[in-house]
C-alpha positions as CSV (number, residue, x, y, z in Angstrom):
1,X,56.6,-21.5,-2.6
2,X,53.8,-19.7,-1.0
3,X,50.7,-17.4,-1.8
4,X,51.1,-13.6,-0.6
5,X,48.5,-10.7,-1.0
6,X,50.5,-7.5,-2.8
7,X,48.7,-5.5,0.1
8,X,51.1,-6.9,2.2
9,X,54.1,-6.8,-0.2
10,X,53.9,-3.3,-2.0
11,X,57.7,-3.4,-3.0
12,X,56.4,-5.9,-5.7
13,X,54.4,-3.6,-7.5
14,X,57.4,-2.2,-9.9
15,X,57.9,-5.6,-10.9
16,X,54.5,-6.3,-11.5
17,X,54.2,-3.1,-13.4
18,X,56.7,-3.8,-15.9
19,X,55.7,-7.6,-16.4
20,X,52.0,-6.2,-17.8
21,X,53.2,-3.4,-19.2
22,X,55.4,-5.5,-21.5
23,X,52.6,-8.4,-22.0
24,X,49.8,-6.1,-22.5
25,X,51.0,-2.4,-22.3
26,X,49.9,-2.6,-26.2
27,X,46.5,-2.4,-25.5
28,X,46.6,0.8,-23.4
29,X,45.0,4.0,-24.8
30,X,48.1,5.7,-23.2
31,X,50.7,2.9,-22.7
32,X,52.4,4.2,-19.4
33,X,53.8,1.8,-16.6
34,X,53.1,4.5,-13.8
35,X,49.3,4.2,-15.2
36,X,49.8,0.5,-14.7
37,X,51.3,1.2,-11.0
38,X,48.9,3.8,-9.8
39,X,46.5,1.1,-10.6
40,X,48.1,-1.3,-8.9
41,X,48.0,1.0,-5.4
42,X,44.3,0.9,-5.8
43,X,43.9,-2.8,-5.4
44,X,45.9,-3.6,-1.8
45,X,43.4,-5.6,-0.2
46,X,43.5,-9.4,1.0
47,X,39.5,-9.6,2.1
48,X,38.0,-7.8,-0.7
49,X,37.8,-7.4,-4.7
50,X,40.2,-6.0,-6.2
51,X,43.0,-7.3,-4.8
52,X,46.1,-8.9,-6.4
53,X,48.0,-12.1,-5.6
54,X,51.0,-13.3,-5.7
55,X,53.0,-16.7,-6.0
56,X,56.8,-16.0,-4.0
57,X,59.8,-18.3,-3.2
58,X,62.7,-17.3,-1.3
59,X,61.3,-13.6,-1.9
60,X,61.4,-14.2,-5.5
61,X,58.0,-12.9,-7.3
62,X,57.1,-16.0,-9.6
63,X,53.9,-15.0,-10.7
64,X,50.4,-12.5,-9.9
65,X,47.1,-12.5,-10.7
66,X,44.2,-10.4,-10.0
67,X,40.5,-10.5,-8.4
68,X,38.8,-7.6,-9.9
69,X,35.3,-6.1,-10.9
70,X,33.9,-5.5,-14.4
71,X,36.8,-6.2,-16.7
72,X,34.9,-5.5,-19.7
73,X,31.9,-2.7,-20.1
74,X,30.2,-4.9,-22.5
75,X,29.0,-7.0,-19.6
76,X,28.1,-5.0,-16.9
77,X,26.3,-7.7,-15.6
78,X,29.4,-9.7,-14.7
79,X,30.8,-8.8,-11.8
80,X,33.9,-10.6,-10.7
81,X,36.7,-11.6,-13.0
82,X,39.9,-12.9,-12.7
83,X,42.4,-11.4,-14.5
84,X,46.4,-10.4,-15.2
85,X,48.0,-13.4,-14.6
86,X,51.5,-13.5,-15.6
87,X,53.9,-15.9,-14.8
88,X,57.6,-14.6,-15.2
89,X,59.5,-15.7,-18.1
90,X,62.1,-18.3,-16.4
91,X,59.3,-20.1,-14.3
92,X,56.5,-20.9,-17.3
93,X,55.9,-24.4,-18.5
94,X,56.0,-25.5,-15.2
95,X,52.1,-25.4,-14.1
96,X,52.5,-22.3,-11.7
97,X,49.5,-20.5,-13.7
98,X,47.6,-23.5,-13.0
99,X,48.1,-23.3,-9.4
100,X,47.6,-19.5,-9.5
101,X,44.3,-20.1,-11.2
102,X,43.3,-22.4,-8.3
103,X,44.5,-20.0,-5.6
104,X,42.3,-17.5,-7.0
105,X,39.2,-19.8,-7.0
106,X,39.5,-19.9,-3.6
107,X,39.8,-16.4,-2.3
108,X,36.9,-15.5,-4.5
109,X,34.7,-18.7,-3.2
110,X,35.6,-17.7,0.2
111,X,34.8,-14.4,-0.3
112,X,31.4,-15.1,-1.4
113,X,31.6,-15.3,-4.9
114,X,29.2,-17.2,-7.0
115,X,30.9,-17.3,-10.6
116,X,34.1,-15.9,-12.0
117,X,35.1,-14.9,-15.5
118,X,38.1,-13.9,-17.2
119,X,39.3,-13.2,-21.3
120,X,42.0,-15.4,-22.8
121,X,44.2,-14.5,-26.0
122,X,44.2,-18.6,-25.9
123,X,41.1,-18.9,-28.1
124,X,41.1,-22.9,-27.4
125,X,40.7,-22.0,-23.6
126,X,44.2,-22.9,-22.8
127,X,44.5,-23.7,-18.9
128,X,41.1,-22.2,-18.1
129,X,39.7,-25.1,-19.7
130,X,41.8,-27.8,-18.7
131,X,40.5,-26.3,-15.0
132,X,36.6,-26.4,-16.1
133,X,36.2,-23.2,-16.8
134,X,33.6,-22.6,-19.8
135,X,33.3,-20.8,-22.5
136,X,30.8,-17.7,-23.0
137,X,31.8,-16.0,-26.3
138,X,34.2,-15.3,-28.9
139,X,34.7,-11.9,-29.4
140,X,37.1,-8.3,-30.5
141,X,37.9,-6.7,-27.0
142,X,40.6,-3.7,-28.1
143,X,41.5,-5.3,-31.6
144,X,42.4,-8.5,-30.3
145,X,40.3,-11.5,-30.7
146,X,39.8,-13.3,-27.1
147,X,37.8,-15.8,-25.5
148,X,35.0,-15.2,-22.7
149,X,34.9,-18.0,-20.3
150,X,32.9,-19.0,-16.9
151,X,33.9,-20.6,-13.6
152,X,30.5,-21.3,-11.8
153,X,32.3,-21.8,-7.8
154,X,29.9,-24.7,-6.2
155,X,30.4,-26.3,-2.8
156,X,32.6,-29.1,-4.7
157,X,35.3,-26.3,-5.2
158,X,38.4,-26.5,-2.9
């Protein structure tokens, strides 16, 4: 199992396409999976926000996730976030996510990053808190109630 950069595996960006489409495609003003794709093209980078990661084996796509900026224009003043991470359907319940989460943690502290968010559907916190992240607010973000939460990256963070 290894951690790859979609910037250096474009071919995976179908795939990826139709796994968000089909987890949040719903939420779309215009629910298209090329929208989902062309957006996709615009984040192949491995040094800098956005960029998209993913978890392979035997050049099987397990699971993504995404660096990005500004998730949500109700906080302009948070800058990095993590979001979109999807684990495919045969491989959850087996702590990949978790792993993911970590991953990401440490592209964005390496990259400079001083605090991460990200919105759950898991309005308990789910993962994020069992990894310390914190909670910010509840709130409606496109009719669906979610959860706000914080990762403040220190020098302690691997």
């Amino acid at each position: 199992m290894e951690f790859i950069y979609l910037k250096d595996n474009p071919e995976f960006i179908p795939q990826i396409a139709h796994w968000y489409f089909k987890q949040w495609g719903y939420l779309m003003e215009v629910p298209s999976v090329e929208i989902i794709k062309d957006r996709l093209q615009t984040q192949l980078n491995s040094n800098k926000i956005p960029l998209v990661l993913l978890l392979v084996e035997n050049e099987e796509l397990l699971g993504t996730c995404q660096l990005k900026y500004h998730e949500m224009d109700i906080y302009p003043e948070k800058e990095h976030w993590l979001g979109g991470v999807y684990i495919c359907d045969k491989q959850r319940g087996k702590g990949l996510a978790k792993k993911m989460v970590i991953k990401a943690k440490e592209i964005a502290k390496s990259l400079g990053i001083k605090t991460l968010y990200l919105q759950t559907e898991s309005l308990s916190g789910g993962i994020y808190a069992q990894l310390g992240w914190q909670p910010i607010e509840k709130i409606t973000n496109k009719g669906e109630q979610v959860l706000v939460m914080q990762y403040i990256l220190t020098l302690e963070d691997k």
